[in-house]
C-alpha positions, -999 to +999 in steps of 0.1 A: +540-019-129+504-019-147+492-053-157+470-056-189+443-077-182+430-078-213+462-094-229+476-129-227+497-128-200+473-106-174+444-132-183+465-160-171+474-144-141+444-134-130+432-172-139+458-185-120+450-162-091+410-169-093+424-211-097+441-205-066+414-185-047+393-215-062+419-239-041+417-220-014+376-220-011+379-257-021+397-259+010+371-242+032+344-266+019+365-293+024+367-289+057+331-285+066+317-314+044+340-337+048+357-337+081+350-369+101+329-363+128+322-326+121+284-315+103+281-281+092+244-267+080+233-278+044+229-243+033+272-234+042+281-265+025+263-258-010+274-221-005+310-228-003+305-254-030+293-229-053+320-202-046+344-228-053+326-236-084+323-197-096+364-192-089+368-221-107+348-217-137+358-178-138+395-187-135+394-213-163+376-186-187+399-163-180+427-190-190+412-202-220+408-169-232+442-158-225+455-190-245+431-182-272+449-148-282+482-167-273+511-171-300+523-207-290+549-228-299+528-254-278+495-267-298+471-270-274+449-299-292+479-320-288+478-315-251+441-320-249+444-350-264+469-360-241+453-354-214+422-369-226+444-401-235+458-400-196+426-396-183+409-431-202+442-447-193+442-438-155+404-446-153+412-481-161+440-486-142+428-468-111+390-486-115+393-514-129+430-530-123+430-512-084+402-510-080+399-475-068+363-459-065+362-433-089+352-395-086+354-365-099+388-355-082+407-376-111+392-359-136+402-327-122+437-335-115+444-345-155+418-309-161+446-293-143+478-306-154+466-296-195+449-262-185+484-255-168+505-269-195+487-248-219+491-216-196+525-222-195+528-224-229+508-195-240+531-174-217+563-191-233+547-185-269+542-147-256+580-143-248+568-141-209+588-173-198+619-195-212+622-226-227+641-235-198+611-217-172+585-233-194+603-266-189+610-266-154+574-252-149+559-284-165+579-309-141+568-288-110+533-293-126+536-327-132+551-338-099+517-322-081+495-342-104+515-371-097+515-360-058+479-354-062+474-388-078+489-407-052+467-389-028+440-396-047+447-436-045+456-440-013+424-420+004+404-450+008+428-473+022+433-446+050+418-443+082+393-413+083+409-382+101+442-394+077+422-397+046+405-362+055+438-343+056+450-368+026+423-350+007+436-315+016+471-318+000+468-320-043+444-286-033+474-270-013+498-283-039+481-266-070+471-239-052+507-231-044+517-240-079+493-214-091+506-189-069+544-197-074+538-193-114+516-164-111+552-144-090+576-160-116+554-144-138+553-109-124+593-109-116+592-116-155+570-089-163+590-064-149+618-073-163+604-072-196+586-041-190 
């Protein structure tokens, strides 16, 4: 089966695929700058901090681009917006009402969820997946952001080794989501093929 990356459907796979290589180097740094007790070398840190960055950034162009060319039932403004919307209300409720330091990692949980959503429906728009896929797609998506989110909450409340590995699992949650969308859409392709 040959994959046209230069169509919808290949550019959101390989997104997906770079998102979760992305994960995956997330992971790696993770583990060096942030496990208790442990110090790696300045220079590895920032290293695997900008590999994680250059998956990242590559596999969201590669998504946006894929949406772009997309014929989508789903209008991607209204997700945006959504997600925009969830992100000022859980900035207020995790800051100010529980008081929950905030960082970056909230941001990119909502960046997530709406970059998937739109994925999803770009491939739905393009015939690749089912209203039915599409929807049960979203939920899996939404129950890791809302896995992820809980994470994200309790980490400071936890003692350090727990909050460590605590930090680990909305990465190995949307890593795997990445990769379980990216086969459900190959075993589509071919059957469309």
């Amino acid at each position: 089966m040959f994959i046209d990356f230069s169509g919808v459907s290949g550019r959101i796979l390989a997104g997906n695929l770079l998102f979760a290589a992305c994960c995956a180097v997330y992971l790696i740094w993770w583990s060096v700058a942030f496990r208790p007790g442990y110090d790696a070398a300045a220079s590895v840190k920032g290293a695997l901090f900008l590999i994680t960055a250059a998956f990242g950034i590559a596999g969201l162009a590669m998504i946006i681009n894929g949406c772009s060319q997309a014929e989508s039932p789903v209008r991607y403004i209204f997700i945006i917006a959504a997600g925009a919307a969830a992100y000022a209300i859980l900035l207020v409720l995790t800051n100010v009402l529980m008081h929950r330091q905030v960082t970056t990692e909230l941001m990119l949980i909502v960046f997530w969820v709406c970059m998937e959503i739109c994925a999803l429906g770009a491939l739905r728009g393009e015939g690749v997946f089912s209203m039915r896929a599409y929807a049960v797609l979203a939920v899996i998506v939404l129950a890791a952001a809302a896995a992820g989110m809980i994470c994200y909450l309790k980490y400071y409340d936890l003692e350090p080794m727990t909050a460590f590995y605590d930090g680990m699992v909305p990465l190995i949650l949307f890593g795997l989501v990445m990769i379980g969308v990216s086969a459900y859409q190959l075993i589509r392709l071919r059957q469309i093929i």
